[in-house]
C-alpha positions in Angstrom: -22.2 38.3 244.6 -25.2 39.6 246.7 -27.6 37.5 248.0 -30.9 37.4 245.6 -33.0 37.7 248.2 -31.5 40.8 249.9 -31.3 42.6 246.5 -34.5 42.0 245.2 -36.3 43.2 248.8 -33.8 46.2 248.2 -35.1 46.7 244.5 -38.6 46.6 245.8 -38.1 48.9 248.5 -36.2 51.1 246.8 -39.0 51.3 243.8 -41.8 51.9 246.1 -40.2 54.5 247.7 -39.7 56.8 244.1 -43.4 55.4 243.3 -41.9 53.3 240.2 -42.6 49.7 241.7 -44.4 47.0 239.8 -43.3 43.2 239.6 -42.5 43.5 236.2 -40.0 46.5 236.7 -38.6 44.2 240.2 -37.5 41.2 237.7 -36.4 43.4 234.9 -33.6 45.0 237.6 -33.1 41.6 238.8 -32.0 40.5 235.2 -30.3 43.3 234.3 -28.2 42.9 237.6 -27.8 39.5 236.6 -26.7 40.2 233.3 -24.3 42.9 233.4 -22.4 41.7 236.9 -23.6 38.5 237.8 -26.2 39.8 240.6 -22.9 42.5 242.1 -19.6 39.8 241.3 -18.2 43.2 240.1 -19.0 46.9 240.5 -16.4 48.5 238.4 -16.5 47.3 234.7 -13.7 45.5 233.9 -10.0 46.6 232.1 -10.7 50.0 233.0 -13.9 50.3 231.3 -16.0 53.7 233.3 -19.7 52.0 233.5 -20.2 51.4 237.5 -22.6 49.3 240.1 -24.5 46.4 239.8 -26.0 47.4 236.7 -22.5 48.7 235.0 -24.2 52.5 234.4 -21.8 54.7 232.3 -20.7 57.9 233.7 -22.7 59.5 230.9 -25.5 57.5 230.6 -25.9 58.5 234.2 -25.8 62.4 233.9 -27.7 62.4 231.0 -30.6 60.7 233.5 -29.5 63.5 235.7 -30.5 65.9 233.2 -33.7 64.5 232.3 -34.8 63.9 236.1 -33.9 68.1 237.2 -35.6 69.3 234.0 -38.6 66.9 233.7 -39.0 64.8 237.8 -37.8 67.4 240.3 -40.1 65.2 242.4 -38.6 62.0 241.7 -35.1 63.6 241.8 -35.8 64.2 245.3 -37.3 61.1 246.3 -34.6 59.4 244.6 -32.1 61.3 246.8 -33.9 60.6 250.0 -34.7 57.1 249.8 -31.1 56.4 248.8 -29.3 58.8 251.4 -27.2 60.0 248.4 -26.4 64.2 249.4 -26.4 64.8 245.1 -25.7 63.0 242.1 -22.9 61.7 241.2 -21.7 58.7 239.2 -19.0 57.7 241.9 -22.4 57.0 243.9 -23.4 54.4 242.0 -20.8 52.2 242.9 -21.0 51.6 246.6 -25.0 52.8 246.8 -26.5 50.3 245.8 -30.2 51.7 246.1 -29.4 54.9 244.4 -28.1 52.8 241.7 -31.3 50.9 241.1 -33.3 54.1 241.4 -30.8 55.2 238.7 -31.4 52.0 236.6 -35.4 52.4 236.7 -35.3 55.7 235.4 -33.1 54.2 232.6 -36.2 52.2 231.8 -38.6 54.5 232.3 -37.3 57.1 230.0 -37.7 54.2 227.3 -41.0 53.6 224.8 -43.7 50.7 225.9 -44.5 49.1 228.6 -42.5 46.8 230.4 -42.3 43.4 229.4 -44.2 40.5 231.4 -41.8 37.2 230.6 -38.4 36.3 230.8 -37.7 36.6 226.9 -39.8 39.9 227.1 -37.0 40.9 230.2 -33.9 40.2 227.8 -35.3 41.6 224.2 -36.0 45.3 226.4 -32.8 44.7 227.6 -31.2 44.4 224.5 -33.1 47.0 222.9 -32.7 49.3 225.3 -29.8 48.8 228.1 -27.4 47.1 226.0 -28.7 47.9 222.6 -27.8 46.9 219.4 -24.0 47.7 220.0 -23.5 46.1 223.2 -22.0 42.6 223.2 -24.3 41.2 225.4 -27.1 38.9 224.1 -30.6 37.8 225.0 -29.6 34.2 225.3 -26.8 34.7 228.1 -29.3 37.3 229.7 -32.1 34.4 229.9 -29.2 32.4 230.9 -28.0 34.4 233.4 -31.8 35.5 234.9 -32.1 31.2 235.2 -28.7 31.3 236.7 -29.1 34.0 239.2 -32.0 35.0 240.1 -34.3 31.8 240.0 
């Protein structure tokens, strides 16, 4: 598990430095990190599964943000790459980097309607909605749970 206080001065410094920072965005990271690997417990999904880092990103997921980022934010593409140190993007990236995966995570959010939520229950419905969704097994009552547990 990584230390709370490390990761979230890495989420803010990471954010700031591809001009996507706000408090709101800090704790939604925090929780999803929480949530899908207990705040880094894991960074490989379990039984094989492909998602990867501290916010268990699937492969696909990941290029299609790819996609989005060289055809619509060359600029944040590039900031993304330099903050993180990353030479190009790649999925296998995400699991040992873990800046490049939180830029990678924001942009996950970003690309989604609304603005970001302002409460814990707020944190865990956009979560569902939109990170797990509808499919996923996760809930909003373990993600509450889990922001209480880990990063409180």
């Amino acid at each position: 598990m990584i230390y709370k206080v490390q990761l979230k001065d890495l989420i803010i410094r990471t954010l700031k430095a591809i001009d996507l920072h706000s408090d709101d965005a800090v704790n939604l990271l925090m929780g999803t990190a929480a949530q899908e690997s207990a705040l880094g417990y894991y960074l490989r999904q379990l039984n094989n599964a492909p998602a990867l880092s501290i916010f268990q990103i699937e492969p696909f997921t990941f290029n299609d943000h790819v996609k989005y980022l060289k055809r619509y934010k060359m600029n944040l593409a590039n900031k993304i790459l330099e903050f993180s140190g990353a030479s190009e993007f790649k999925a296998e990236f995400l699991e040992f980097n873990i800046a490049f995966a939180c830029a990678i995570a924001r942009v996950h959010y970003l690309r989604k309607p609304g603005k970001l939520p302002n409460t814990i229950d707020g944190y865990a419905r956009y979560w569902k909605k939109h990170y797990n969704t509808y499919l996923g097994k996760g809930t909003e009552i373990e993600f509450i749970s889990n922001y209480k547990r880990y990063v409180l």
